[in-house]
C-alpha positions in Angstrom: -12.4 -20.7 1.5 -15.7 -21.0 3.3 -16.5 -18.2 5.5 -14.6 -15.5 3.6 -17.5 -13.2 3.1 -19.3 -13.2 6.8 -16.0 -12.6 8.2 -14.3 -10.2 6.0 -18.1 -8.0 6.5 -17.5 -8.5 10.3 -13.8 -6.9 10.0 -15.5 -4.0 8.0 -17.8 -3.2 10.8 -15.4 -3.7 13.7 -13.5 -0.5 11.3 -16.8 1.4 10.5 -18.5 1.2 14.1 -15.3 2.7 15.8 -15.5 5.9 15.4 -11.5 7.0 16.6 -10.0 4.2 14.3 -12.4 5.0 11.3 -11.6 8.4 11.4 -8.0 8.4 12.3 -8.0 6.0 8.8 -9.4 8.5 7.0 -7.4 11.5 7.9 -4.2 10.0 7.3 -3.6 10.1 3.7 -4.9 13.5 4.1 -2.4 14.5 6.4 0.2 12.6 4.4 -0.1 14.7 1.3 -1.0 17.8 2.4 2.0 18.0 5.0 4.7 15.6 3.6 3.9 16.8 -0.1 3.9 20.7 0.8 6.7 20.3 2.9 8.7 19.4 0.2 7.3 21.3 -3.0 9.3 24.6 -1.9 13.0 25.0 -2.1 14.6 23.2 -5.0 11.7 21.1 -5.6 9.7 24.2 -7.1 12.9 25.1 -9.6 12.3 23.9 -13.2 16.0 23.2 -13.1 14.6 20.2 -11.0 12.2 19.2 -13.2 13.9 16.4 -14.9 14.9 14.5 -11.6 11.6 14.1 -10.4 10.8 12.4 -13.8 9.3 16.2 -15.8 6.1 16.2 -13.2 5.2 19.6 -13.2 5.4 20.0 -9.5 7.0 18.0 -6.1 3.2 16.6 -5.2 2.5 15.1 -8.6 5.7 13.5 -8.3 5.6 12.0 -4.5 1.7 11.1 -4.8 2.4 7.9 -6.1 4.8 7.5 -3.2 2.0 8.3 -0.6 -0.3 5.7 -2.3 2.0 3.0 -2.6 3.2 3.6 1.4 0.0 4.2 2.9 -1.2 0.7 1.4 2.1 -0.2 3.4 1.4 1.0 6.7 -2.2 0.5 6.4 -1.8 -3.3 5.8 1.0 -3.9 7.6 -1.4 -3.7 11.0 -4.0 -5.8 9.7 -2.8 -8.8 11.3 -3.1 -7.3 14.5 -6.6 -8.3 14.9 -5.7 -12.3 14.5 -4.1 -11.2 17.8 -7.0 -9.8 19.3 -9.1 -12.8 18.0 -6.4 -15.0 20.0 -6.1 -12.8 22.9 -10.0 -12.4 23.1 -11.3 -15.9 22.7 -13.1 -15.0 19.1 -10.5 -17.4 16.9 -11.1 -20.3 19.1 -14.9 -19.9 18.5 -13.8 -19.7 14.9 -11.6 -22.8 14.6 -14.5 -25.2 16.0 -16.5 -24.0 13.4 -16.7 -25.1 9.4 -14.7 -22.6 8.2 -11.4 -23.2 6.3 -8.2 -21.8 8.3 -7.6 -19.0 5.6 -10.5 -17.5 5.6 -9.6 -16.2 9.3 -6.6 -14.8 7.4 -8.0 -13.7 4.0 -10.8 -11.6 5.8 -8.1 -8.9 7.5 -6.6 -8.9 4.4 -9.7 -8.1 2.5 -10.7 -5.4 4.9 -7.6 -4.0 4.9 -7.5 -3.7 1.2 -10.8 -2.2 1.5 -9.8 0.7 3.9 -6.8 1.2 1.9 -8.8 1.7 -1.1 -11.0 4.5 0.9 -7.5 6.3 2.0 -6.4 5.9 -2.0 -10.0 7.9 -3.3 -9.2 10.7 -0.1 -5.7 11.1 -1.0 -5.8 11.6 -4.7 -8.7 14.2 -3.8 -7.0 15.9 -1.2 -3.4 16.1 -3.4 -6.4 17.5 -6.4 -7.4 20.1 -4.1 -4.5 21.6 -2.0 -2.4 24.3 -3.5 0.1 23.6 -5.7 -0.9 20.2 -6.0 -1.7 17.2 -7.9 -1.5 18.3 -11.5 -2.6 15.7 -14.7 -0.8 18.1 -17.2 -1.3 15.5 -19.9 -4.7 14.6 -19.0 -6.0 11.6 -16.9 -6.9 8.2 -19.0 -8.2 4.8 -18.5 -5.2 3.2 -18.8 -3.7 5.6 -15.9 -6.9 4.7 -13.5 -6.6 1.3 -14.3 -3.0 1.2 -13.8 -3.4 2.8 -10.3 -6.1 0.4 -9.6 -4.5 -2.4 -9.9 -0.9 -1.7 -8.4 -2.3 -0.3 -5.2 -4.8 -3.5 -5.0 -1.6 -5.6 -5.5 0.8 -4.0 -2.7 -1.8 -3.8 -0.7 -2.6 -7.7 -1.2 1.1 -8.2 -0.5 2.0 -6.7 2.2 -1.7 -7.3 4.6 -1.1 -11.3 3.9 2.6 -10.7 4.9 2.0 -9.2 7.9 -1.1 -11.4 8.4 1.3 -14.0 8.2 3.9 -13.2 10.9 0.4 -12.3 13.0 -0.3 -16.1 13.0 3.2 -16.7 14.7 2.6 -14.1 17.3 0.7 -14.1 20.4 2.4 -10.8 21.6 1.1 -7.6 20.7 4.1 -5.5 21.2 6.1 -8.3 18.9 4.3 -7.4 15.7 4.4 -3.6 16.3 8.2 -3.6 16.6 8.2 -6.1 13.8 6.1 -3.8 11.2 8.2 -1.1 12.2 11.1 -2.7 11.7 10.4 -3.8 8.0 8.1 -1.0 7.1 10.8 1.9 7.7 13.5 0.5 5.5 10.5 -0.7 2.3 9.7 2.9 2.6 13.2 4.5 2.6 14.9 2.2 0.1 12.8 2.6 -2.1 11.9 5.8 -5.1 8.6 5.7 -3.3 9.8 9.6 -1.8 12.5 10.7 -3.7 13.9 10.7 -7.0 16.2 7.7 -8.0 19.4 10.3 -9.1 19.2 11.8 -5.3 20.2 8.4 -3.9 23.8 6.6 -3.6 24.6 3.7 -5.7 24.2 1.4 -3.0 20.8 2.6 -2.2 19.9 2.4 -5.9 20.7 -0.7 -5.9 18.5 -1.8 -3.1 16.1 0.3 -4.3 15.5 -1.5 -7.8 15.1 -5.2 -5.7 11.9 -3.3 -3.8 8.4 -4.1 -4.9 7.5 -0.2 -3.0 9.5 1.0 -6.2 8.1 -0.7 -8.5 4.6 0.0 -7.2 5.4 3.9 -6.9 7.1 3.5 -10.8 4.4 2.6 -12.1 1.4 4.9 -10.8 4.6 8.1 -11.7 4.3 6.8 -15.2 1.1 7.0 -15.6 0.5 9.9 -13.4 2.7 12.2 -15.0 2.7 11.1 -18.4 -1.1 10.6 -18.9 -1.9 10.5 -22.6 1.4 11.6 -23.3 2.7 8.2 -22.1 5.2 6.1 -24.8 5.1 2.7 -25.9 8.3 2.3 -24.0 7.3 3.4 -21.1 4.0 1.6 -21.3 6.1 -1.4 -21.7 7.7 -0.6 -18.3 5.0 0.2 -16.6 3.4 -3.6 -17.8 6.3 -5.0 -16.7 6.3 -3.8 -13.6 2.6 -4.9 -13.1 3.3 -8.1 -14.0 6.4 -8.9 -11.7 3.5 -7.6 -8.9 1.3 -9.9 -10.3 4.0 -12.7 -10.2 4.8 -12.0 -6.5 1.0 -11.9 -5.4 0.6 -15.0 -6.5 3.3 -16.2 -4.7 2.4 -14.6 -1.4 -1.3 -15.7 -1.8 -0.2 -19.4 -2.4 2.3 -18.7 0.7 -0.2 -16.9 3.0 -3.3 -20.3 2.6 -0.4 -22.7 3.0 0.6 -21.4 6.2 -2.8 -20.6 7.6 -3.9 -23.8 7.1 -1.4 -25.3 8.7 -0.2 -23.3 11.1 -3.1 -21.2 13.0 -3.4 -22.8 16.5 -5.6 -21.6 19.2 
């Protein structure tokens, strides 16, 4: 994929040298934890009788934090292809296409950026949900294995979901298309899923949904980890490999899925 690197470093400096966007970007996670995850960490949430539905985390933040990660790498990357838009709109990806670059490249560089914003948001959050009251708590201490873990399924979602939405970008040459597009995917990834709330507070249809949802398995894993730290078992390590490896799977898919159709399908 020629042309990756030059273009992914001009998509970080389009983010970086606006000063609205790049701060807006930064905020959010902030704003997402200290609002959403207060907001919710009174009432029954704060009664040890609730303890055991939000999987023994010692309070309603530690629980929901791996919720806020795995969604904010769903929000966040769901607009990253908006810029092939404004590349089409603009003139810029015609320039592109008559020069020797490969096709995914164009599309592999908002992905790439987009991981890398989402990664900033991910360091803000976990600091902001460390320093807020009542919040983030590793009451069996933080390990490797747990940053590694965390790492690598926000990476993952966040691969997923940017080429996705990358991928419907290369279709559209409306902007208001993709925006009522994202929003009509992202809403219901984020809802049916145990990305917010405990799996024994939905319905059994909704449960069912829910299992099908990479969100869940993305937010499962970073719980385990989260909550359980050193504490962790070898069954639940076992899950928690599992469902890194089913995100693995399914990246792989969408990264094979995501060059085949920019090669053959970005047009002018």
């Amino acid at each position: 994929m020629s042309g990756l690197v030059p273009l992914t470093v001009r998509e970080l400096k389009k983010w970086y040298r606006s000063p609205v966007f790049f701060f807006v970007g930064l905020l959010q996670p902030f704003f997402w934890i200290a609002l959403f995850g207060s907001a919710f960490s009174g009432g029954p949430f704060a009664s040890p009788l609730y303890s055991s539905a939000i999987d023994n985390a010692p309070n309603y933040i530690t629980f929901v934090v791996a919720g806020v990660l795995t969604t904010t790498a769903l929000f966040t990357g769901m607009f990253s292809g908006i810029n092939i838009i404004w590349d089409r709109r603009l003139g810029t990806l015609s320039r592109l296409l008559a020069s020797p670059i490969s096709r995914s490249s164009i599309v592999f560089s908002k992905v790439l950026s987009s991981i890398a914003r989402i990664m900033v948001q991910v360091v803000i959050l976990i600091l902001a949900a460390l320093v807020i009251p009542d919040g983030l708590r590793f009451v069996n201490g933080f390990t490797l294995f747990a940053a590694a873990v965390i790492v690598a399924t926000t990476l993952m979602i966040a691969f997923i979901f940017s080429s996705l939405f990358s991928v419907i970008a290369v279709k559209m040459r409306n902007m208001q298309s993709i925006f009522g597009i994202s929003n009509l995917i992202s809403l219901p990834l984020m809802f049916a899923s145990f990305a917010m709330f405990p799996k024994t507070f939905m319905i059994g249809w909704l449960q069912s949904v829910a299992v099908w949802n990479p969100i869940s398995w993305a937010a499962d894993a970073m719980r385990t980890v989260i909550i359980n730290g050193s504490a962790i078992t070898t069954t639940q390590s076992y899950s928690t490999l599992f469902d890194l490896l089913v995100l693995g799977i399914l990246s792989l898919a969408v990264f094979l899925f995501t060059y085949f159709i920019s090669e053959q399908e970005i047009r002018e």
